[in-house]
Structures are given as structure tokens and as C-alpha cells.
N, C-alpha and C positions, 0 to 999 in steps of 0.2 A: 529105734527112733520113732517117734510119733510124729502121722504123717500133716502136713500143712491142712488147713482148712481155706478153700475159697469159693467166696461167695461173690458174684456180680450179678448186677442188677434185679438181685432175688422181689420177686413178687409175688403177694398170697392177698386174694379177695373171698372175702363168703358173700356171696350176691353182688352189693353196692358198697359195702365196705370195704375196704383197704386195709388190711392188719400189717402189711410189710409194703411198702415201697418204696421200691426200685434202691434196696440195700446195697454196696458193695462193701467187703474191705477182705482182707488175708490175715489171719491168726497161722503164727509160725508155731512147731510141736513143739510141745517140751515146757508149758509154761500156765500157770492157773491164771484164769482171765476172769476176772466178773463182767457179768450181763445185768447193767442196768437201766432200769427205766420205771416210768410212774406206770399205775393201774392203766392198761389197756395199751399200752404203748408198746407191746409185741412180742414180750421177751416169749410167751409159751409158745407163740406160734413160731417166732424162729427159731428154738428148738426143736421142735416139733417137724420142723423141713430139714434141719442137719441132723436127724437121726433118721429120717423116712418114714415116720409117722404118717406122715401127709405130703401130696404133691403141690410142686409150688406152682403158681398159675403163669410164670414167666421169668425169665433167669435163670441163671445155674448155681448148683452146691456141688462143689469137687472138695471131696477128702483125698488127701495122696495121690491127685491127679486126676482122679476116675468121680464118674458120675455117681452120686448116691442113692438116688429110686429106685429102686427095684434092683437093685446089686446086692446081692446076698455077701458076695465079697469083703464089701466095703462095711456093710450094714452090721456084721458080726464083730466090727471091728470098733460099734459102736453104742454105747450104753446111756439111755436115756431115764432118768430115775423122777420121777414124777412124789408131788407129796400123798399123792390117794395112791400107791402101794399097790396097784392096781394090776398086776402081772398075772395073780392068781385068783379063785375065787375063796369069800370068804369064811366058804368052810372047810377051805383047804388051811392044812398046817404049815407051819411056818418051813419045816423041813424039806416042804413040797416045793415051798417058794425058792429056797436054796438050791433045790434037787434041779428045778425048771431051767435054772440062772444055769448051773454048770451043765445041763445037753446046749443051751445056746451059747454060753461067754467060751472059749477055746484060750481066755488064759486063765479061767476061771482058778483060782486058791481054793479050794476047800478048808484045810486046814485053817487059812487064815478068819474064813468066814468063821468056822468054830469060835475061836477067839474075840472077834468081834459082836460074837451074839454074847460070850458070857462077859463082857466090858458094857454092853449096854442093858446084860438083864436080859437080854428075851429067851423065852424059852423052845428050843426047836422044836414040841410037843403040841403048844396052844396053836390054835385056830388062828388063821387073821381077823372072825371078825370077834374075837375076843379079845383083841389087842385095843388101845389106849388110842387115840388117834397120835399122842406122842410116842408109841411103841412100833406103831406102823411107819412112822416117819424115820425112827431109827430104825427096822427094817429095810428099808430105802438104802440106808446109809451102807449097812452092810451088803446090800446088793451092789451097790454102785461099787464099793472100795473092791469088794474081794471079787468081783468081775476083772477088775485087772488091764480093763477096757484100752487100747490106744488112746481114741475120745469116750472123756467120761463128761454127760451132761447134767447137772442138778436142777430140777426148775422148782424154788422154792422150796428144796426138800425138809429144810429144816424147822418147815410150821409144825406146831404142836409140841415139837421139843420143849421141855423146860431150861432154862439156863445150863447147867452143870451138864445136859445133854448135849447141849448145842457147843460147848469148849470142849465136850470130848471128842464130838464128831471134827471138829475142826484142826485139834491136834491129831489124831489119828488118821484125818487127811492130808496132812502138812509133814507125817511122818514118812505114811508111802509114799510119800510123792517123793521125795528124797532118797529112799531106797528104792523105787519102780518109777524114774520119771515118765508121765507121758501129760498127753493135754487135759487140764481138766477147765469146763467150763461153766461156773455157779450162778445163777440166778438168784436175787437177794434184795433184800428192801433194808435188810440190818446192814446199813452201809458200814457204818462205823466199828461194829462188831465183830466184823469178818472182814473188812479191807485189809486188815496187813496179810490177808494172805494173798492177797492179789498182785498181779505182776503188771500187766495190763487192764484193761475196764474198757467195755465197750459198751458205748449211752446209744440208747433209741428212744425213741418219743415220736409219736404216732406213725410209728412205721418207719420213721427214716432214722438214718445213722446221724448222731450230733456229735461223736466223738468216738474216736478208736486212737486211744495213746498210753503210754507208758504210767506206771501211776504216780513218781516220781515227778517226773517233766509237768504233770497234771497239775499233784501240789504246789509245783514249784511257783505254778501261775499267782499263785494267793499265799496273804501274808497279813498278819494280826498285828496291828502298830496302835503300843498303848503308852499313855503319857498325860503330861495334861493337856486337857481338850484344845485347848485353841492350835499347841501345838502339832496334833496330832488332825487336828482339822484343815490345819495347811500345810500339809505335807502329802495328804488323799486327796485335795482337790483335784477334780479331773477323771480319777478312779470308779469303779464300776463299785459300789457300797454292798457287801453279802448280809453285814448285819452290823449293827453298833450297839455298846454296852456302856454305862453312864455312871458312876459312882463318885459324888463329891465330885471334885476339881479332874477328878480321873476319867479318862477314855479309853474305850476300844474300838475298835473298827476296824474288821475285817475288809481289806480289797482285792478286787479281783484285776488281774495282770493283760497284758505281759506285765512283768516287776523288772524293771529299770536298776542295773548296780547305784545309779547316780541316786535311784528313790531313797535306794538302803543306803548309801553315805550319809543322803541330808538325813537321814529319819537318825541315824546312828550318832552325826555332829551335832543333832538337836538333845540328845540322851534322851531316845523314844524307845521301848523295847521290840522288839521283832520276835514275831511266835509264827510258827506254823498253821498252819486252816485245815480242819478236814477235809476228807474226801465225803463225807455227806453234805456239807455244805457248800462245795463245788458243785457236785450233783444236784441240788436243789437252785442253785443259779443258772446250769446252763439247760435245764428242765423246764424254766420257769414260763409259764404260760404267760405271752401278751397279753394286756387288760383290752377287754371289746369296746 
């Protein structure tokens, strides 16, 4: 079983800045979460304290009960994969990089790593800094997966990937996880791209927590009612507007919830159509910065 993660009132300053403030919430094992948020809104750094990278200036981080800083314990049990590949030096071989992972990971796969490097191409013989900045990043990927890790952390790992990389690494994450449940937790800006594989999402923006919920329940909040406009215009009144789309006599408009069964009867008695919302566009509503 992969163990809980919790966090209360986590806090991290570099000088006068504030990168996390006073965060709490509890991710239960056993379940891929994304970490999102806009440029500077925290996600490296709070990875960065739930793998022990770094001490946090106030607050706690308990995995499985126990304190994470300086617990070798807890710490082994925990894999942080960064997109700079950064574990070895760059004239060390990839082999090496492999080699490093399995004296530190204890559920380390080797075999499986094998596999993984010849699915993304790289060759155990080249150097890292021979590598592609997309070859390093899948690098990453086979670090993280065939570690085996209880918490497996991504932060951004999949920059520099090309497309066809980035669905492999996603299927081949979404396979083990099925055969080897444990927590994985991805950091991401390609919301739409990689959301179905999220179970929960947890939003920050400038340090503080703005959501930790289910992704389902999330969608559920927003709803695309398209018709003709006038109808479609008084049946949102009231509604929080994500975005509107205008063709001919035809409307769209996306709203944001709670979503009322009674909205959906009238929108439905009026023959409005009813579409689902993304989760990037949730996330850009409840991110959205106040005008100064």
C-alpha cells in the first residue's frame, strides 16, 4: 500500500518571498494526482519539500506517518524526477544513471528499466550530455517508472518530449500503475493532454492551496449550453462566464457551477444542448488573477 501523504500548514520563504504558504491538505495512496498551477505559483517548490530536497521554513510533511527531512527511511521510499535529468554528471552514461537509481530505489526493476529505455530509443552506452534535451526528459521517465517508488514525483518531466513521446510516457505510466499501484504525483501545464489520467488535481497559485478535489466532482462544476443565443443567454444568467463562442443565431457559453439539476431541466425543456468543460478551463478560471 502506498503510504498517505500529509501536509499542514507547509511553509517555504527564500529571503522575503513566500513560494508556499501555509498549504495544507491529505492525498490518500494509491492514486495519480496532478499538481497544478500557473508560472511561480509553487508546484517545484512543493515537490521539492515532499521529497526532501529542501527544508521547509514552517509546517510539516509526513508520508506514512513519519516526518520526511532527513529520514532516510521515508526518503528512499521516495522519487523525485525533475526535467534537467540531473542525478548524474554529463559525462556519465546513461547506464550509470540506471546503475545510481538501482543502489538508491530498493524497488528498483531493472529489467523493466531495460525495456523502457529500448520503447523510448535511448541508448544505455551514450553520455547524458549527448542526449537531446527530449531524450533526457525521457530519461527521467524511465528513472521515475522503473524506480518502482511508493511516491513517484514528476515536476514537468515531460518538457522537451515530442508528442508520440509524451503518449508513450503517459500510456506506459497509466500501464504500471495498474500493475504496481502506488502514488504518483505529475506536475503539468498540458492540462488537457494528460488530465484523463488524473484522479484528483491539486491547484496552487502563489503558494496557497485553491483546490484539492476529485476530478470528476471538479468537472461536474461547469457545463457548455449551446442553442440559440437569447436562449442560451437566459438560462446562464447569474452564472460565472468561463468563455462564449458565437456563430450565426448559435451560442455557446461555458459556466461555471455549482450546476443546479433545475438549470439542466430548463436548459434541456428549452432543447439547449449540454456538453462537458474541460479541466484546463476550470483551471484557468479558478487561477484567474483579480484585475488591479
Amino acid at each position: 500500500m502506498s503510504p498517505p501523504i500529509e501536509v499542514a500548514d507547509l511553509r517555504l520563504r527564500y529571503g522575503n518571498v513566500a513560494a508556499l504558504d501555509g498549504l495544507t491538505f491529505t492525498l490518500d495512496g494509491g492514486k495519480i494526482y496532478g499538481l497544478l498551477g500557473r508560472n511561480g505559483s509553487g508546484k517545484t517548490s512543493l515537490l521539492s519539500v515532499l521529497a526532501a530536497f529542501c527544508k521547509p521554513s514552517g509546517g510539516t510533511v509526513r508520508i506514512g506517518g513519519q516526518p520526511v527531512f532527513e529520514n532516510p527511511k521515508v526518503t528512499s521510499q521516495v522519487c523525485l524526477i525533475r526535467s534537467t535529468c540531473d542525478t548524474v554528471g554529463r559525462s556519465d552514461r546513461v547506464e550509470v544513471a540506471l546503475s545510481f537509481a538501482a543502489d538508491l530505489r530498493p524497488h528498483w526493476d531493472a529489467e523493466y528499466a531495460g525495456t523502457l529505455l529500448d520503447r523510448f530509443g535511448l541508448s544505455p552506452r551514450k553520455t547524458i550530455g549527448s542526449l537531446s534535451r527530449g531524450q533526457r526528459s525521457a530519461l527521467g521517465a524511465v528513472l521515475g517508472l522503473a524506480a518502482r517508488a511508493p511516491v513517484t514525483l514528476f515536476d514537468e518531466s515531460h518538457l522537451g518530449m515530442d508528442v508520440p513521446t509524451r503518449y508513450l510516457f503517459y500510456d506506459e505510466l497509466l500501464s504500471d500503475f495498474i500493475a504496481h499501484p502506488r502514488t504518483f504525483v505529475l506536475s503539468t501545464h498540458l492540462i488537457d493532454e494528460v488530465g484523463a489520467l488524473f484522479e484528483d488535481v491539486v491547484i496552487i497559485d502563489r503558494g496557497r492551496l485553491v483546490l484539492h478535489e476529485e476530478v470528476e466532482a471538479l468537472r461536474s462544476r461547469g457545463v457548455a449550453v449551446t442553442g440559440p443565443a437569447e436562449a442560451v443567454d437566459r438560462i446562464v444568467n447569474g452564472y460565472p462566464v468561463l468563455g462564449e463562442r458565437q456563430l450565426g443565431p448559435t451560442k455557446s457559453t461555458t459556466i461555471y457551477g455549482p450546476i443546479h439539476d433545475s438549470l439542466l431541466e430548463r436548459a434541456r425543456a428549452a432543447g439547449l444542448e449540454l456538453g462537458p468543460v474541460g479541466l484546463q478551463d476550470l483551471f484557468i478560471h479558478l487561477t484567474e488573477k483579480e484585475p488591479a
